[in-house]
NUROMAR-741722 format. One line per 2 residues: their letters; for each residue x, y, z of N, C-alpha, C. Coordinates in pm, 1 decimal. Layout:
BEGIN
a = X,Y,Z,X,Y,Z,X,Y,Z  ...
//
This chain:
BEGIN
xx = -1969.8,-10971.9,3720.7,-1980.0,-10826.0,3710.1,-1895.5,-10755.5,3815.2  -1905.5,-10791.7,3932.7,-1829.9,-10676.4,4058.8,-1715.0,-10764.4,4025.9
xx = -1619.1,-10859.4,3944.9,-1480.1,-10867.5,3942.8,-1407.3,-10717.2,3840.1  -1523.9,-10724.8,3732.4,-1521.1,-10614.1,3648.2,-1466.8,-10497.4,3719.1
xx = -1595.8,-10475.9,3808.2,-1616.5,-10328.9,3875.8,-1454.0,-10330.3,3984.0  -1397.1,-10446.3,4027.4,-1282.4,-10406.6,4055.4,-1142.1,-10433.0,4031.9
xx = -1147.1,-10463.9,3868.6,-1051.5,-10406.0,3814.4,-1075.5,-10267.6,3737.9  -1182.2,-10192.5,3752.3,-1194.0,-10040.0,3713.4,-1142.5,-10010.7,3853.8
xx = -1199.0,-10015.1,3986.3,-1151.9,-9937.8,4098.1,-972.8,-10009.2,4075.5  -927.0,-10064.5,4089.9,-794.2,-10095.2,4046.9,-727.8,-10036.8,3951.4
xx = -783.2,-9974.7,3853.0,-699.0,-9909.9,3718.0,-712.0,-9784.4,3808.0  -879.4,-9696.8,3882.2,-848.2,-9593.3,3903.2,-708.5,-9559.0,4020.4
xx = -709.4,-9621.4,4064.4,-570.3,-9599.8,4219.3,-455.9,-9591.3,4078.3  -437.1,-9722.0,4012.4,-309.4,-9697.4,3914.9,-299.2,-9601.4,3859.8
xx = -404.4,-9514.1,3834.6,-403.1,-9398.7,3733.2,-403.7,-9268.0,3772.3  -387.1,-9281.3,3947.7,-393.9,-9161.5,4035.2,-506.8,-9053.3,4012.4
xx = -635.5,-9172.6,3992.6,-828.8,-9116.4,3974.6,-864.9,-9154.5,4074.7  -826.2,-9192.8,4161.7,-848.7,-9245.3,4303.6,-722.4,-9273.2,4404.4
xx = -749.8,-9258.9,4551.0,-610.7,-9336.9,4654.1,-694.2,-9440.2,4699.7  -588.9,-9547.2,4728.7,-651.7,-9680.6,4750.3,-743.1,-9713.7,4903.3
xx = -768.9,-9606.4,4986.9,-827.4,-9607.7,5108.6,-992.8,-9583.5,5055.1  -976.2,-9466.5,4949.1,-1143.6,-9476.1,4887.8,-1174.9,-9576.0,4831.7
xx = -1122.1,-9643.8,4730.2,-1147.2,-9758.6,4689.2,-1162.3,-9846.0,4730.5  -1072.0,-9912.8,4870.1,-1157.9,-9970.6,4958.9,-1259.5,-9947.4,5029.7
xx = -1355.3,-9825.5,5056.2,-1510.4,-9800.7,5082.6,-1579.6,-9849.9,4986.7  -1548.7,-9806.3,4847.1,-1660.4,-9845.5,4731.8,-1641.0,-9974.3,4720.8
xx = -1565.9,-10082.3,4760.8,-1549.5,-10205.5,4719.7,-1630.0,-10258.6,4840.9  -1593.6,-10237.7,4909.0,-1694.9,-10248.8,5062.2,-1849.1,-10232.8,5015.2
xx = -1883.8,-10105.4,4921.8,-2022.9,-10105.4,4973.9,-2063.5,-10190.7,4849.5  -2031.5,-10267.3,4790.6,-2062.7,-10306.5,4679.9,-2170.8,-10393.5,4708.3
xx = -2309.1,-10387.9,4621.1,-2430.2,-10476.1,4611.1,-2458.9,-10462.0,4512.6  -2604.5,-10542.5,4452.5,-2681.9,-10538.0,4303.0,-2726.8,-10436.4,4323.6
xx = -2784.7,-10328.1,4417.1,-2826.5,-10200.0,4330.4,-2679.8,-10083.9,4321.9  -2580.7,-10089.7,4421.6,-2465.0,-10045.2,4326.9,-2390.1,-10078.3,4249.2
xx = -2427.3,-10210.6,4196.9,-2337.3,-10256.6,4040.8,-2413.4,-10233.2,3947.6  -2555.9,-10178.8,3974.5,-2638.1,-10165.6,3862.7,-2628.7,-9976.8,3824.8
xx = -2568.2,-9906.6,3957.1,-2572.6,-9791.7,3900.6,-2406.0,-9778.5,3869.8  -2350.9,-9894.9,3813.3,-2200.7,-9862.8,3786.3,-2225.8,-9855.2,3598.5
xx = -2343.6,-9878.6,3548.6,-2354.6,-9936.2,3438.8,-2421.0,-9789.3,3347.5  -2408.8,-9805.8,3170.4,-2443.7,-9666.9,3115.5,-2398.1,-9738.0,2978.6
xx = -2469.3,-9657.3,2893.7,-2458.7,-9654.9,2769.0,-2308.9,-9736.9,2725.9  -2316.1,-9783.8,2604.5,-2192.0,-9876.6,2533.4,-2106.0,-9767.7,2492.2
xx = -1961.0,-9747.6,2462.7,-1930.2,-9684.2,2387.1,-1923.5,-9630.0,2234.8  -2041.5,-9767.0,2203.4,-2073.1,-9699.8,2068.7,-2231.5,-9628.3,2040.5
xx = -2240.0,-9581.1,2159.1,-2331.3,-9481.5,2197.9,-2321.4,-9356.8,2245.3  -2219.2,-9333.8,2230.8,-2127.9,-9218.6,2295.0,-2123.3,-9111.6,2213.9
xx = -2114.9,-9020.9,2157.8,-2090.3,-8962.9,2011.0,-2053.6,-8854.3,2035.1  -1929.9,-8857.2,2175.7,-1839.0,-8765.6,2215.6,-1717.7,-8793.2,2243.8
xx = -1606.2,-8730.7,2229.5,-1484.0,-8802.3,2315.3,-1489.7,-8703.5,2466.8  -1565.4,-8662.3,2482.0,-1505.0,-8570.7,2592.4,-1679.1,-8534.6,2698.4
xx = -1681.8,-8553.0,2770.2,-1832.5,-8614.8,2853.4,-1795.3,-8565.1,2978.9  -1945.3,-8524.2,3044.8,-1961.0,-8494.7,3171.3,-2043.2,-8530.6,3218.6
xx = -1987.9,-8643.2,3309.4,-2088.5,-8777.4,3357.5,-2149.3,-8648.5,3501.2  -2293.0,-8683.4,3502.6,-2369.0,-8607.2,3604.6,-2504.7,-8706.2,3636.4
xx = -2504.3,-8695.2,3766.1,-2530.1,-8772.0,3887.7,-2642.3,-8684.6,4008.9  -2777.0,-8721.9,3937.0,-2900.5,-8607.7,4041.1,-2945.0,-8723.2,4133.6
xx = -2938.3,-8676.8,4212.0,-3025.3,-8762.5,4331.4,-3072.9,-8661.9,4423.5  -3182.9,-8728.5,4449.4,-3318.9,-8660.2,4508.4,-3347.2,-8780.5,4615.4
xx = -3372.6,-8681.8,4705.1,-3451.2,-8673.6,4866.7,-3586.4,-8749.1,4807.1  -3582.6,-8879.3,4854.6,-3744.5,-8904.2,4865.3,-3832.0,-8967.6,4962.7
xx = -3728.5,-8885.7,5115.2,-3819.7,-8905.1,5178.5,-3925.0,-8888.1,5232.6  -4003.2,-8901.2,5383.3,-4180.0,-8849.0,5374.6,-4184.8,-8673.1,5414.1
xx = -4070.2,-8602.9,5420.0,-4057.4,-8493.7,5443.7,-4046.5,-8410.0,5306.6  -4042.5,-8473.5,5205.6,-4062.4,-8388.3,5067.3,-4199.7,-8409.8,5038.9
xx = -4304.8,-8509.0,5092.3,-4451.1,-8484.9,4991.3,-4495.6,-8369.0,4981.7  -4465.6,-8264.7,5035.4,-4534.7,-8166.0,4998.2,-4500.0,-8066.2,4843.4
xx = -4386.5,-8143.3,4827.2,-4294.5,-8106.2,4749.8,-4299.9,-8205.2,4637.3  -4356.1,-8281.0,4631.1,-4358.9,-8363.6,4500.7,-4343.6,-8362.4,4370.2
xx = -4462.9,-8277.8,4341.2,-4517.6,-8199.9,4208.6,-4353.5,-8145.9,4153.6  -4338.8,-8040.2,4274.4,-4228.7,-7916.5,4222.5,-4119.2,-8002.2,4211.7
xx = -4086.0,-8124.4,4267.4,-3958.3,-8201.5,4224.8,-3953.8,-8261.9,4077.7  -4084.5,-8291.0,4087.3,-4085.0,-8368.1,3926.9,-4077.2,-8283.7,3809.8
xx = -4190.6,-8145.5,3849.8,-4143.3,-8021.1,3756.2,-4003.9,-7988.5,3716.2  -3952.2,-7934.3,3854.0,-3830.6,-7876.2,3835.4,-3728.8,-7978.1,3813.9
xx = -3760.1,-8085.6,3788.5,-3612.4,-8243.9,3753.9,-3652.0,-8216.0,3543.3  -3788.2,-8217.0,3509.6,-3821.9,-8232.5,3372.9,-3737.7,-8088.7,3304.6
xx = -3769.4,-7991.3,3438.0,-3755.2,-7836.8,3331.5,-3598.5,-7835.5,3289.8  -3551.3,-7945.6,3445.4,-3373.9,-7946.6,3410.7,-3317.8,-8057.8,3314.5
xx = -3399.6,-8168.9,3277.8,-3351.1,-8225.2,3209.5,-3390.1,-8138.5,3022.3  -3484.5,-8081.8,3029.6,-3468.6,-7995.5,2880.0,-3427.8,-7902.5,2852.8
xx = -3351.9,-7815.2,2978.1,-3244.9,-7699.1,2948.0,-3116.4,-7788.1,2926.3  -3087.1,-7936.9,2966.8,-2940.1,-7972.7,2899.5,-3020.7,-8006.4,2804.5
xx = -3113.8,-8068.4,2745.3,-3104.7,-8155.6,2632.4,-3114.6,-8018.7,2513.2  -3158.1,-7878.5,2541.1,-3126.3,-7747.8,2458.2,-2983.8,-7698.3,2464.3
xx = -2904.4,-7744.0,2545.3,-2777.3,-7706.9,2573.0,-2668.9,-7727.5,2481.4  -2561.1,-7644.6,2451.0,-2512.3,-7669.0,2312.0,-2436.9,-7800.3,2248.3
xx = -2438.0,-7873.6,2366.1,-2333.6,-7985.1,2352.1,-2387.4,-8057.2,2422.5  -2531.2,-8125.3,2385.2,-2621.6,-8201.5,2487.4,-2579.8,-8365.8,2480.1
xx = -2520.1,-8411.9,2395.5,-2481.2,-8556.1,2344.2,-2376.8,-8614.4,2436.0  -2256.1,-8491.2,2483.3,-2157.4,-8485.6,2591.9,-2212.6,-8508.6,2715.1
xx = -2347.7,-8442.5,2779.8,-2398.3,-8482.7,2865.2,-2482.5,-8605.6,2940.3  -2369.4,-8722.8,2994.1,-2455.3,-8829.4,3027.7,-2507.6,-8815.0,3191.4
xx = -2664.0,-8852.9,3206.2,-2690.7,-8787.1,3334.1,-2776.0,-8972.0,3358.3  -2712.3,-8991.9,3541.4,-2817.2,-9114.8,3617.3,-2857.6,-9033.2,3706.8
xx = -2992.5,-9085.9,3753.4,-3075.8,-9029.6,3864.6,-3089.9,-9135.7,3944.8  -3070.3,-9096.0,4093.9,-3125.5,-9187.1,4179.5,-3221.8,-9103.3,4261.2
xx = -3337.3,-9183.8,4338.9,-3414.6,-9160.2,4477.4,-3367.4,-9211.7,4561.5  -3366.1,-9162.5,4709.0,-3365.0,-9204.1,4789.0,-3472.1,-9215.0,4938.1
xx = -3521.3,-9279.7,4999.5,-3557.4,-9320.7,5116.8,-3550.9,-9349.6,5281.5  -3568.2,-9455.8,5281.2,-3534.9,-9582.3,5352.7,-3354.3,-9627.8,5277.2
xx = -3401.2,-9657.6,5140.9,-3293.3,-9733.8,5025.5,-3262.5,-9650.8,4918.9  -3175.8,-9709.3,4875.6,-3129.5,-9597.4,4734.4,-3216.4,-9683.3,4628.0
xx = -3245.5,-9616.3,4550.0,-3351.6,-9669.2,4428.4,-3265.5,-9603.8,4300.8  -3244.7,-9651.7,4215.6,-3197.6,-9603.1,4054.7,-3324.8,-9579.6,3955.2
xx = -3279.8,-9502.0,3890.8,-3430.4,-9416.8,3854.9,-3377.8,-9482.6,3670.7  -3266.1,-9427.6,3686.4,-3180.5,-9473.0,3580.0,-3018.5,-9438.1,3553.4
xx = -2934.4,-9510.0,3482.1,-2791.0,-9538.4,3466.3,-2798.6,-9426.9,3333.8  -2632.2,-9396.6,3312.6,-2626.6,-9302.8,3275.8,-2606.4,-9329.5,3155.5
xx = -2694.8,-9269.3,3083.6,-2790.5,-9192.5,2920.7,-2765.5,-9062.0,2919.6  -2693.0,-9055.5,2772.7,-2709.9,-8918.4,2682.0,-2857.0,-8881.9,2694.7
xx = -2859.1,-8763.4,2757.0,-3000.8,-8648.2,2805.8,-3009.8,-8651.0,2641.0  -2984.3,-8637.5,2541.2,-3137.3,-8687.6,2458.8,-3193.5,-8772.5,2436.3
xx = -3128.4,-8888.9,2515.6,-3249.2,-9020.3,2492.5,-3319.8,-9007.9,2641.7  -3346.2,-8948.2,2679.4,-3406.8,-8946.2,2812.5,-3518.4,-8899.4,2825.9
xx = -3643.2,-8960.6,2887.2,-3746.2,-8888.6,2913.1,-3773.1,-8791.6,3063.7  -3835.2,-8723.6,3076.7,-3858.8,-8667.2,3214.0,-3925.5,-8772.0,3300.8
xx = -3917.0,-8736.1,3418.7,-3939.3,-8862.9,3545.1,-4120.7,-8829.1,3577.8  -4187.7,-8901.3,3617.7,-4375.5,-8876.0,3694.9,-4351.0,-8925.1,3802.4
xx = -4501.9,-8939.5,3872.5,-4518.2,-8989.4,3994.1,-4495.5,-9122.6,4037.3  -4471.0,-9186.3,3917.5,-4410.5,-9365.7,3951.6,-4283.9,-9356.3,3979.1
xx = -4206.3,-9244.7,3952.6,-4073.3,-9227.6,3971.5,-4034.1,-9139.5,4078.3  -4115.3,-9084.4,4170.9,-4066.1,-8989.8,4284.8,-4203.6,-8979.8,4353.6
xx = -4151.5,-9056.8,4454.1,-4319.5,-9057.3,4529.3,-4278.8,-9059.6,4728.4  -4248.0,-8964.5,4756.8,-4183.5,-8937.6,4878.0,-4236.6,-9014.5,4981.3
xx = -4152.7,-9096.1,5075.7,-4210.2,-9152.5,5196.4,-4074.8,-9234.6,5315.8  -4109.2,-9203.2,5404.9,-4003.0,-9291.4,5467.6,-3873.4,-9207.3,5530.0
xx = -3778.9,-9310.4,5559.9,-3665.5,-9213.3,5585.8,-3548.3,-9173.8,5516.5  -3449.3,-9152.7,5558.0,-3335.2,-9080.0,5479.4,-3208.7,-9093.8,5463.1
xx = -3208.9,-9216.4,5372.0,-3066.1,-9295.3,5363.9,-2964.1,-9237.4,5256.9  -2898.2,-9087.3,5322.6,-2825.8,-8989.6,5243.6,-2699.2,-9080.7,5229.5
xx = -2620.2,-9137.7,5345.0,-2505.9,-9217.2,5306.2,-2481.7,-9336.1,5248.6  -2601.9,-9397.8,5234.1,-2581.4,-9542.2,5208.0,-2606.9,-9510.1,5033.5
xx = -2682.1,-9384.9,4999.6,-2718.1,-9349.6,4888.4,-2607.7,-9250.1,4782.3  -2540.2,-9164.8,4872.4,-2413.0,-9145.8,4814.4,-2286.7,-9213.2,4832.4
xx = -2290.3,-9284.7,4924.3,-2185.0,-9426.8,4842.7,-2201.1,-9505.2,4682.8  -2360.1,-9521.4,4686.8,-2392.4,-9604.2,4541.9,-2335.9,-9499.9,4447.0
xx = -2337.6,-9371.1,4449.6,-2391.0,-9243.4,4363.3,-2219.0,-9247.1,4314.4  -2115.5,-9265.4,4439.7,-2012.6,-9256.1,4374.6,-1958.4,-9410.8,4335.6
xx = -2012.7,-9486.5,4382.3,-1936.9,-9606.2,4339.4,-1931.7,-9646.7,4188.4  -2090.6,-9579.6,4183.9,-2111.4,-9553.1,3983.8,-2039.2,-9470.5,3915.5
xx = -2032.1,-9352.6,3961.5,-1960.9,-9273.9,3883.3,-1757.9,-9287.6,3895.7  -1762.6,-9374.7,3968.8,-1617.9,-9370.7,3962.6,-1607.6,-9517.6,3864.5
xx = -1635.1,-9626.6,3895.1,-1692.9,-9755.9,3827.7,-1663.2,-9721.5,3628.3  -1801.7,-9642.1,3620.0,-1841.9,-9605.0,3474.5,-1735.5,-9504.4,3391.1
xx = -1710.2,-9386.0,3487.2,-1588.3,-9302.7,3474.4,-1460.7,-9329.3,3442.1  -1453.1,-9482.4,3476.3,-1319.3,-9476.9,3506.2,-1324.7,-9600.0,3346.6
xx = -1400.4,-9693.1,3339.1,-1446.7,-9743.8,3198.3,-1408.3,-9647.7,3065.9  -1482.3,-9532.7,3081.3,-1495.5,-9436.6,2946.9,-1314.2,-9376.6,2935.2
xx = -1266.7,-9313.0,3075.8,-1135.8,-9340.8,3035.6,-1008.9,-9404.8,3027.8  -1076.5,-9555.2,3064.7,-947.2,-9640.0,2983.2,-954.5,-9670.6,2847.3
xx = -1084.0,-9598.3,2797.8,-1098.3,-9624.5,2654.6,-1076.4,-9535.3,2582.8  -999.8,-9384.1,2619.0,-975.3,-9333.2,2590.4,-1093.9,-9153.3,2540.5
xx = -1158.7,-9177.1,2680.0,-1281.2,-9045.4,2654.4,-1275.5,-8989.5,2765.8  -1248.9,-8835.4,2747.6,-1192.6,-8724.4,2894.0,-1328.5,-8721.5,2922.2
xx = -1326.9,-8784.3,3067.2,-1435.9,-8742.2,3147.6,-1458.4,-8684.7,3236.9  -1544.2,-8595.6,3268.6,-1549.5,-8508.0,3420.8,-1680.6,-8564.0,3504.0
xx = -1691.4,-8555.2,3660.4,-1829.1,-8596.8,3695.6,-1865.7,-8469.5,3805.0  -2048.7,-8427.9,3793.7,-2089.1,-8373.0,3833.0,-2209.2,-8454.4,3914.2
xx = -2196.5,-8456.0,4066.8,-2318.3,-8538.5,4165.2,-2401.3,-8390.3,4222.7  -2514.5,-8384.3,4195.8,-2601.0,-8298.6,4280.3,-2659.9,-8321.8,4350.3
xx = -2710.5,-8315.9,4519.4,-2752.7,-8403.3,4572.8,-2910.5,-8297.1,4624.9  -3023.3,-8273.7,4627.8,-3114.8,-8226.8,4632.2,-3169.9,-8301.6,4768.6
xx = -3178.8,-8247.2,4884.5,-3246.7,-8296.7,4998.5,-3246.7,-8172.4,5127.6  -3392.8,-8232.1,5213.1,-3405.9,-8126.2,5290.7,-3380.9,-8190.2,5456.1
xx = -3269.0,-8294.9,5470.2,-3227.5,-8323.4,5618.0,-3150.4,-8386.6,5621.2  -3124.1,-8436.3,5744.8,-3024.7,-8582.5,5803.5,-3013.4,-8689.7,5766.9
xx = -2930.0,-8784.0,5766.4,-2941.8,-8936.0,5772.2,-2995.0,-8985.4,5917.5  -3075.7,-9006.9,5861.7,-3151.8,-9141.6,5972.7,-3136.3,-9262.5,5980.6
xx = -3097.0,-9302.3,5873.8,-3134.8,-9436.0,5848.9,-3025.6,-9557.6,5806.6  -2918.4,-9511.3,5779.0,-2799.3,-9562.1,5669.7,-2739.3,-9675.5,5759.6
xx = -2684.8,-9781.8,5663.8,-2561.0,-9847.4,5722.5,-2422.3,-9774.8,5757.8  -2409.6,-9703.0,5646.5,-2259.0,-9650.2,5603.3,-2233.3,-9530.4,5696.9
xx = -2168.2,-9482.7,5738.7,-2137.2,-9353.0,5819.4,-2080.9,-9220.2,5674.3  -2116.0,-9120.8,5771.9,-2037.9,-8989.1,5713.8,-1890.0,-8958.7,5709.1
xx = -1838.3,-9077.4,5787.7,-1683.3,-9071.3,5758.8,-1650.1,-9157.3,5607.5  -1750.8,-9257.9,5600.0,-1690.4,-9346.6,5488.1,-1704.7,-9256.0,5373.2
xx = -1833.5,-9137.2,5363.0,-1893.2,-9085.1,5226.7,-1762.4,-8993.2,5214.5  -1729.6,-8919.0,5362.9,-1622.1,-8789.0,5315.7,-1507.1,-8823.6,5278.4
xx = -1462.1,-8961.7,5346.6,-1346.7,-9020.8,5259.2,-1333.4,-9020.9,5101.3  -1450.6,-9090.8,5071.5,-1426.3,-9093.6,4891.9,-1444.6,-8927.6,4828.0
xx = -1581.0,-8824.3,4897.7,-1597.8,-8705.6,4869.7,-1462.6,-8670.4,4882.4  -1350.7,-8694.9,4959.1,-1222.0,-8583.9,4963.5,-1163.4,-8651.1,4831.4
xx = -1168.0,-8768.1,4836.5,-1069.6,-8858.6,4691.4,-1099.6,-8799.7,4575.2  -1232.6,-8782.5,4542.5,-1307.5,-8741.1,4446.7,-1259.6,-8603.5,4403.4
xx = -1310.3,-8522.0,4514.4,-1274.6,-8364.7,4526.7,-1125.0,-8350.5,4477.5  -984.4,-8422.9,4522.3,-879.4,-8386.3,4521.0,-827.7,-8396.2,4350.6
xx = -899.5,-8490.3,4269.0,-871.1,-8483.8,4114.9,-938.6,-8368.2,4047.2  -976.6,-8288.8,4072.4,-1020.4,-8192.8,4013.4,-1114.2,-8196.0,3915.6
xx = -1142.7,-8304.9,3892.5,-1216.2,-8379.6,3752.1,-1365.0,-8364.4,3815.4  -1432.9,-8353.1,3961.1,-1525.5,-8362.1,4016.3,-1592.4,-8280.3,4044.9
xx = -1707.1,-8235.3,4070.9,-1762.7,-8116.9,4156.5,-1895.3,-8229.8,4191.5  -1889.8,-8177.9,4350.4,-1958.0,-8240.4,4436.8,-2051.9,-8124.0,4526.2
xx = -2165.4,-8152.9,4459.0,-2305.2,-7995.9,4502.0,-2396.3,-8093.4,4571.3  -2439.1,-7984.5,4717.6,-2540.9,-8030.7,4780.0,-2642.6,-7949.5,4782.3
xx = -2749.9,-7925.4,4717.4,-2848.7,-7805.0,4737.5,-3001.8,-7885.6,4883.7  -2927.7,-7772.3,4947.5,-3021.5,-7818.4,5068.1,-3210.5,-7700.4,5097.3
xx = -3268.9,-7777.2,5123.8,-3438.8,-7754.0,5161.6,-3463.1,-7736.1,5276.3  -3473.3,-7622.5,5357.1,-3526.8,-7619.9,5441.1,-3489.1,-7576.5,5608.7
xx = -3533.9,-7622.8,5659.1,-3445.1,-7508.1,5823.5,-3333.2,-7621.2,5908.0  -3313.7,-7728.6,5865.9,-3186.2,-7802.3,5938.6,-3078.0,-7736.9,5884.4
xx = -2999.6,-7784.8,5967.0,-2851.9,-7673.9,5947.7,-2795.1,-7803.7,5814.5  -2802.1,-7749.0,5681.7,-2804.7,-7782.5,5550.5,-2632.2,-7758.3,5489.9
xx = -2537.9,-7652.1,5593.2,-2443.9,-7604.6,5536.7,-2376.7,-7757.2,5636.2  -2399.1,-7795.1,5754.2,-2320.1,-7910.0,5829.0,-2309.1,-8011.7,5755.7
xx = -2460.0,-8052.2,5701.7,-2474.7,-8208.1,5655.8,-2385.7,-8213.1,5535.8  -2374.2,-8069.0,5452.8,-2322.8,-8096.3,5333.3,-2129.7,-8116.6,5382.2
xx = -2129.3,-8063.4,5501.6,-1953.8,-8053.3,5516.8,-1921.2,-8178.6,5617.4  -2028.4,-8235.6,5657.6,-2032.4,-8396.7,5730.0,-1997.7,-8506.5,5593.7
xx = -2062.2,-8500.9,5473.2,-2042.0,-8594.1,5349.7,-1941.9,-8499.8,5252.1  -1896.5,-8424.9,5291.1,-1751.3,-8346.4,5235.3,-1785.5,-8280.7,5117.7
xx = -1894.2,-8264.1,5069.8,-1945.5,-8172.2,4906.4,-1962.1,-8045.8,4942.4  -1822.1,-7958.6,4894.8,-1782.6,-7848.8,4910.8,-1875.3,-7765.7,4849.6
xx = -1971.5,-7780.7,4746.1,-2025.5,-7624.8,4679.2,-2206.1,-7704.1,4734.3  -2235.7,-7595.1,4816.2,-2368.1,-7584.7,4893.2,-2451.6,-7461.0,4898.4
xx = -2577.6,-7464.3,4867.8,-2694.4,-7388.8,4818.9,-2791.0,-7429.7,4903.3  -2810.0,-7334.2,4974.2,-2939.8,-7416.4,5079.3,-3046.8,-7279.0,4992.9
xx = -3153.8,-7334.3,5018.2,-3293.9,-7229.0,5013.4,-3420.6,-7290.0,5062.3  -3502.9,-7168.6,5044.2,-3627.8,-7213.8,5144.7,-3707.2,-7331.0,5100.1
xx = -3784.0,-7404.9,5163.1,-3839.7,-7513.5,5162.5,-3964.7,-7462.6,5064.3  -3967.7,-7424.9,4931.4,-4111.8,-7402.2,4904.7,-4102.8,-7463.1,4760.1
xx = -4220.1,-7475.0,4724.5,-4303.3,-7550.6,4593.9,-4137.1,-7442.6,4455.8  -4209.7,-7284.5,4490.4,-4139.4,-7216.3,4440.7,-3952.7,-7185.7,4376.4
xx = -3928.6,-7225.9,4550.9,-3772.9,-7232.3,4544.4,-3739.8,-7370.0,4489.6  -3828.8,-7463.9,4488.8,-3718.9,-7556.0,4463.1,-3759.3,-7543.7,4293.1
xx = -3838.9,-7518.1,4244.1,-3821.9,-7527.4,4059.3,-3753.1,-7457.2,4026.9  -3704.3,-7341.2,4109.1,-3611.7,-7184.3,4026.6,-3445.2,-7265.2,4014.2
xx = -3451.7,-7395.9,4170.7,-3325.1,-7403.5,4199.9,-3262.2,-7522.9,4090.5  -3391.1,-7587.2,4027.6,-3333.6,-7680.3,3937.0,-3302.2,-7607.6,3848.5
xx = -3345.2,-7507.9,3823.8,-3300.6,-7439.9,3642.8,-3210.0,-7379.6,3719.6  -3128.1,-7319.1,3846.8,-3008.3,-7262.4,3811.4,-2911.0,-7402.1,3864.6
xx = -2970.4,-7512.3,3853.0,-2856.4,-7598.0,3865.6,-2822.1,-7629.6,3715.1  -2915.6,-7678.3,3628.4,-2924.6,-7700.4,3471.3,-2786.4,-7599.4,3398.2
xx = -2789.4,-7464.7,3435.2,-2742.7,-7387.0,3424.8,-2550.8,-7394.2,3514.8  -2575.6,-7447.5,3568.9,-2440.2,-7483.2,3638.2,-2349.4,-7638.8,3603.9
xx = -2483.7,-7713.8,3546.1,-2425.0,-7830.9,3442.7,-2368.0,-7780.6,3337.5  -2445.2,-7712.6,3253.1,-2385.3,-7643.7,3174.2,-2249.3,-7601.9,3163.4
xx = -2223.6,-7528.4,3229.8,-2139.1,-7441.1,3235.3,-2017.0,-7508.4,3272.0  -2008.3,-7578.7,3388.6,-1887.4,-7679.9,3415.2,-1852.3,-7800.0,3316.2
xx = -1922.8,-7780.0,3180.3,-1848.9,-7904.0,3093.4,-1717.7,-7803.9,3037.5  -1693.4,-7622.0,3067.6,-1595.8,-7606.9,3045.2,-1539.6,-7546.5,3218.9
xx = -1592.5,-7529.1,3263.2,-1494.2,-7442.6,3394.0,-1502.5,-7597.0,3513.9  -1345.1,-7639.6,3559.3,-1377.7,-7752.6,3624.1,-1333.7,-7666.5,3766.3
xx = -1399.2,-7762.4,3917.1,-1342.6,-7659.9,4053.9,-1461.6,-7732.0,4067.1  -1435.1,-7792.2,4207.1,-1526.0,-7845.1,4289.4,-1622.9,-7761.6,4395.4
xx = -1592.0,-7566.0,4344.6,-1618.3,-7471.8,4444.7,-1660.7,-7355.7,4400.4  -1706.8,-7418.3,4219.4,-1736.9,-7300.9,4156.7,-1861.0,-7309.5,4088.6
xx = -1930.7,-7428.8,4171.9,-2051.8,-7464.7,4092.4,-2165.3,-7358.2,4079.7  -2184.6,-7337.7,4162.8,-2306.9,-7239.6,4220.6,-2216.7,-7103.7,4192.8
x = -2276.5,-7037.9,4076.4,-2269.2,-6886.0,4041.5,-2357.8,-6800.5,4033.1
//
């Protein structure tokens, strides 16, 4: 499987979808839970030529329990404003948690075969492995991305990253994540959103891992369900307007 995964990072450098300094990070961080989020539907499951691979990951560490409920709410309310969305079949969405470890919730599925996530699936505790977790986040989406178009299907990718602090905990540094975040960012094909929770300085962390379009709001039950439906709403919308800086309207 990871010989696979790098002759995709190899086609992307050839195909100028990547420079070969990012590709050596993602080949670096390579393990079984990031070869497992490199993986997604067959192409004869696809029943689009033209897709916008999107990528939610959620904060699950012990600083969200209070926040539980409203994560799982506001993740369900956003997965059925795309699956009402006019071109919901185009939309393939993976979710990860994160911790201590990055956890895959699931690989990326057309949002109408998808169910909404419960409490077996987001259950906050521990610490906060933001880099070791957006390395996996892109190693998949560049991996899978880069699959759909050597087969000939225009793809765009959208990562949202939902958390309310620091890395504590990671192997990987914030230089390795902003490296690939700038690679990513510079094809235009990407938009890279950090919506931040709470009173740490939320605008740094997001410009430490290089994801230019950032939304911080208050830490409450409230703000965070309003903020999934205007993210739903910003999936939307970028399967036609691409800009790594125009997410948040």
């Amino acid at each position: 499987m990871s010989g696979n995964i790098n002759d995709l990072f190899s086609s992307a450098v050839q195909n100028n979808d990547l420079d070969q300094q990012a590709a050596l990070v993602l080949v670096e961080n390579l393990d079984a839970v990031a070869l497992a989020g490199c993986n997604g539907v067959g192409l004869d499951q696809i029943d689009s030529d033209d897709v916008t691979l999107v990528a939610v990951v959620l904060d699950e560490s012990g600083s969200m329990s209070p926040y539980r409920q409203a994560v799982i709410e506001g993740f369900n309310q956003m997965l059925e404003a795309l699956r009402e969305s006019r071109l919901p079949e185009s939309i393939l969405l993976s979710t990860w948690a994160f911790s201590a470890k990055p956890r895959l919730l699931f690989s990326y599925t057309p949002v109408t075969g998808l169910n909404g996530i419960n409490g077996a699936d987001f259950n906050p505790d521990s610490n906060t492995a933001l880099y070791d977790t957006l390395l996996h986040v892109m190693t998949g989406m560049v991996a899978y991305g880069q699959m759909l178009r050597d087969n000939g299907v225009r793809t765009r990718g959208v990562i949202v990253v939902f958390s309310d602090g620091e890395d504590n905990t990671s192997k990987a540094n914030n230089q390795q994540v902003r490296t690939v975040s700038n690679a990513l960012v510079a094809q235009e094909s990407y938009t890279l959103a950090y919506v931040g929770f709470g009173s740490h300085d939320l605008n740094q962390i997001a410009r430490e891992v290089g994801f230019p379009a950032v939304l911080t709001v208050q830490a409450s039950s409230s703000e965070i369900r309003r903020i999934f439906h205007q993210v739903s709403a910003s999936i939307i919308r970028s399967q036609s307007t691409i800009g790594a800086n125009r997410f948040f309207i």
